[in-house]
C-alpha positions in Angstrom: 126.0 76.9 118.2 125.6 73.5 119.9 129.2 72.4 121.3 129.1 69.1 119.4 128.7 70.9 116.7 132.3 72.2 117.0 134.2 69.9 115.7 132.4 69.5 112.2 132.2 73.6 111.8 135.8 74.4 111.3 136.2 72.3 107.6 134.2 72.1 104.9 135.4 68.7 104.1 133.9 67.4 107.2 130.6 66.2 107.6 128.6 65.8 110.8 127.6 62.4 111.7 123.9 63.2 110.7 125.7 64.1 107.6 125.7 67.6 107.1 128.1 70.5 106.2 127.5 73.2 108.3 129.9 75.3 106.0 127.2 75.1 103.1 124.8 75.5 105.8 126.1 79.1 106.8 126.4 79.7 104.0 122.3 79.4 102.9 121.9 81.4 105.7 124.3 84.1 104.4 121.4 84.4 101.3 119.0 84.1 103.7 119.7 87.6 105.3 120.3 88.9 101.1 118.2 91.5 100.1 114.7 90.0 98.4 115.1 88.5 94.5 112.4 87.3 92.6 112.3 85.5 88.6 108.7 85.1 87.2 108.1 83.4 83.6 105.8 85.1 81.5 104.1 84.1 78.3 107.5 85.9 76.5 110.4 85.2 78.6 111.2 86.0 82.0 111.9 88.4 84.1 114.1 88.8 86.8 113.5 91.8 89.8 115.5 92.7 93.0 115.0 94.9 95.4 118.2 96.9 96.0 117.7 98.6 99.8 119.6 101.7 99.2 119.9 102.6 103.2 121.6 106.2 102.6 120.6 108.8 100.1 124.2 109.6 100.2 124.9 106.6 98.0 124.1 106.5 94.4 121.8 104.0 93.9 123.3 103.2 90.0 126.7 101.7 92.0 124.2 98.9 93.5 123.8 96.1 91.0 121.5 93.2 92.0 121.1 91.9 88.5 123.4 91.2 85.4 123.3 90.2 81.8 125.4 87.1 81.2 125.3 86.8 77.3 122.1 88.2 75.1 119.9 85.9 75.8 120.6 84.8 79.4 120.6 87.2 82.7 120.9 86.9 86.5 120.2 87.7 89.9 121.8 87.9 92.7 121.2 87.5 96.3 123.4 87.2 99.4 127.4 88.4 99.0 127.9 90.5 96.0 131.2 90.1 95.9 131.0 86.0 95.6 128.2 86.8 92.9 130.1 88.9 91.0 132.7 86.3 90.8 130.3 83.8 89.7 128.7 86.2 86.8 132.2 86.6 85.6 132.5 82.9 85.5 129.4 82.6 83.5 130.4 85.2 81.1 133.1 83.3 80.3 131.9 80.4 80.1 129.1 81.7 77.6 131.6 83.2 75.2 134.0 79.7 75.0 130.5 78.2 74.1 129.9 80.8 71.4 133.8 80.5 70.1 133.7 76.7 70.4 130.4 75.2 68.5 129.4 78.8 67.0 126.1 78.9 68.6 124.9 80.8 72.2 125.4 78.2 75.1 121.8 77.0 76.4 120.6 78.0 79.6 120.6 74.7 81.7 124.2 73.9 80.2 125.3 76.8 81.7 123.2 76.9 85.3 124.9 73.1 85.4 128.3 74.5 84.6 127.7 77.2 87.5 126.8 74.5 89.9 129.7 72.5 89.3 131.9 75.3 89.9 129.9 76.1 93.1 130.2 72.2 94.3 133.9 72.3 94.4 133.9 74.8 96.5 132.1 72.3 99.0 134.7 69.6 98.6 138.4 71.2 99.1 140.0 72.4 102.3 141.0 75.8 102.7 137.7 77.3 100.3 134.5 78.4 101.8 131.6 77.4 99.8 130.2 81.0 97.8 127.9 83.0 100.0 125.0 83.7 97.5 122.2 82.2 95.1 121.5 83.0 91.9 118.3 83.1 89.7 119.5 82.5 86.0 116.7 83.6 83.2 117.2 82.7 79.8 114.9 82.3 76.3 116.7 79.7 74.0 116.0 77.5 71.4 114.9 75.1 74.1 111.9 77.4 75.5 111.8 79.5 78.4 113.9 78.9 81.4 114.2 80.1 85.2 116.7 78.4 87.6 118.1 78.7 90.9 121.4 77.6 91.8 122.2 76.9 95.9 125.5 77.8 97.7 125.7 73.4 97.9 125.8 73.6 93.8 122.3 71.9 93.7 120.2 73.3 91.2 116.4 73.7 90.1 113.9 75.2 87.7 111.2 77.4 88.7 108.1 79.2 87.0 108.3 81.5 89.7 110.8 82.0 92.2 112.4 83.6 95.2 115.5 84.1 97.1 116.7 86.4 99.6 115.0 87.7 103.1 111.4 87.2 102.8 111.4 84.1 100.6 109.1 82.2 102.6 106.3 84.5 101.9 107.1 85.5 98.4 106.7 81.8 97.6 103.1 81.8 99.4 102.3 84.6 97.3 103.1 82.9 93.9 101.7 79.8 94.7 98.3 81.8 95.0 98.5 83.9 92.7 101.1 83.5 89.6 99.3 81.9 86.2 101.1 79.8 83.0 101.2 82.3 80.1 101.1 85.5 81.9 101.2 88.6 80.3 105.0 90.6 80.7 102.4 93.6 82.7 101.1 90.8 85.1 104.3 89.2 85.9 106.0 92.8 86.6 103.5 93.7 89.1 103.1 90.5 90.2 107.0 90.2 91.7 106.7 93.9 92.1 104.0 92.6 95.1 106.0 89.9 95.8 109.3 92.7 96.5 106.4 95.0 98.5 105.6 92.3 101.1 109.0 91.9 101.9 110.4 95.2 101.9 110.6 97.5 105.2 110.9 100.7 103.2 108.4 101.9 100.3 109.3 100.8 96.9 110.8 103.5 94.5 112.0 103.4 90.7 115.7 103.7 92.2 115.6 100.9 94.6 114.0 98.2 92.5 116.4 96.5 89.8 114.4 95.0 86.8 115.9 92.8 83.8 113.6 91.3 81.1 114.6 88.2 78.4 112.2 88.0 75.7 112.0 85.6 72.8 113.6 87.5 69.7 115.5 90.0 71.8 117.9 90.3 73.7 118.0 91.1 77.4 117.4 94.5 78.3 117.2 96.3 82.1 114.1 98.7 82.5 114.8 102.0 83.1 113.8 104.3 86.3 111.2 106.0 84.5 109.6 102.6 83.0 110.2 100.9 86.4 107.9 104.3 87.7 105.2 103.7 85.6 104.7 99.5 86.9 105.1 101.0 90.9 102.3 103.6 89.8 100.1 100.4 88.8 100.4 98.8 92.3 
């Protein structure tokens, strides 16, 4: 850390004089150094994959939980702090089911990915809060199409056909940009982020170490198994 930075570091309410808040700053970096996430669209829906990085076999691999289902039709991943994300999925939950109670319908997927980030950005403008520590990639199918966002630790917001967060971003991204395709099929999106997870992964991928969560129109949203998760990582 620079020494001039010192003085602007301590607050979050204090910006720098180039204007920046080194809080929300950290805290990107804090997702940086996340294990690997990935959301592709398909032709379908969207799916949403995370590599878990179970570093002992002594721990059991069903406790780590990367991805979660917010309401039917909407799901998430996570990447950086789990304990700020799960904080944040909680948040959504509930903010799905006073939708559902209010105005009798599901909540659409950008009204909720803004209601996220609004919660997020006041944690960027109080004293004594930290901005949250992690990103989230919010898949949903609604009667609006088929949507894929990413929500920064800053509150800012935006929609992806294929996205990354996490370690490794950098060259997940490359890889998309080559190689994802409008209307994919649900096979070629899976082993397409299953690549993606690959490059950016130290250890070899295995059915118990890579989380997978599928929206698809009509149904709701579902995890994949080990054993179906088996059968995509024989394919690569």
């Amino acid at each position: 850390m620079q020494a001039g930075q010192m003085a602007y570091d301590r607050a979050i309410t204090v910006f720098s004089p180039d204007g920046r808040l080194f809080q929300v700053e950290y805290a990107r970096v804090a997702v940086g150094r996340g294990t690997t996430t990935v959301g592709l669209k398909f032709k379908e829906g969207v799916i949403l994959m995370a590599d878990k990085k179970v570093r002992s076999r002594l721990v059991e691999s069903n406790s780590v939980e990367k991805i979660f289902q917010i309401d039917e039709h909407i799901g998430c991943a996570t990447s950086g702090l789990v304990a700020d994300a799960r904080t944040l999925v909680d948040y959504s939950r509930v903010v799905a089911q006073i939708n559902k109670v209010t105005y009798e319908e599901k909540i659409t997927t950008d009204i909720l990915v803004k209601k996220i980030c609004d919660y997020k950005q006041n944690y960027t403008q109080y004293g004594g809060v930290r901005p949250f520590g992690t990103a989230l990639l919010v898949g949903g199918v609604d009667s609006q199409g088929i949507h894929l966002y990413e929500t920064d630790p800053s509150g800012a917001l935006s929609s992806y056909k294929a996205g990354c967060i996490g370690s490794g971003r950098s060259q997940v991204i490359e890889l998309f940009e080559d190689k994802f395709k409008d209307n994919m099929s649900m096979e070629d999106a899976v082993i397409l982020g299953l690549k993606g997870l690959k490059m950016s992964s130290e250890d070899a991928l295995t059915p118990d170490t890579v989380e997978i969560g599928i929206v698809k129109k009509g149904k709701n949203f579902e995890r994949l198994d080990p054993p179906a998760i088996k059968k995509y990582l024989d394919k690569l």
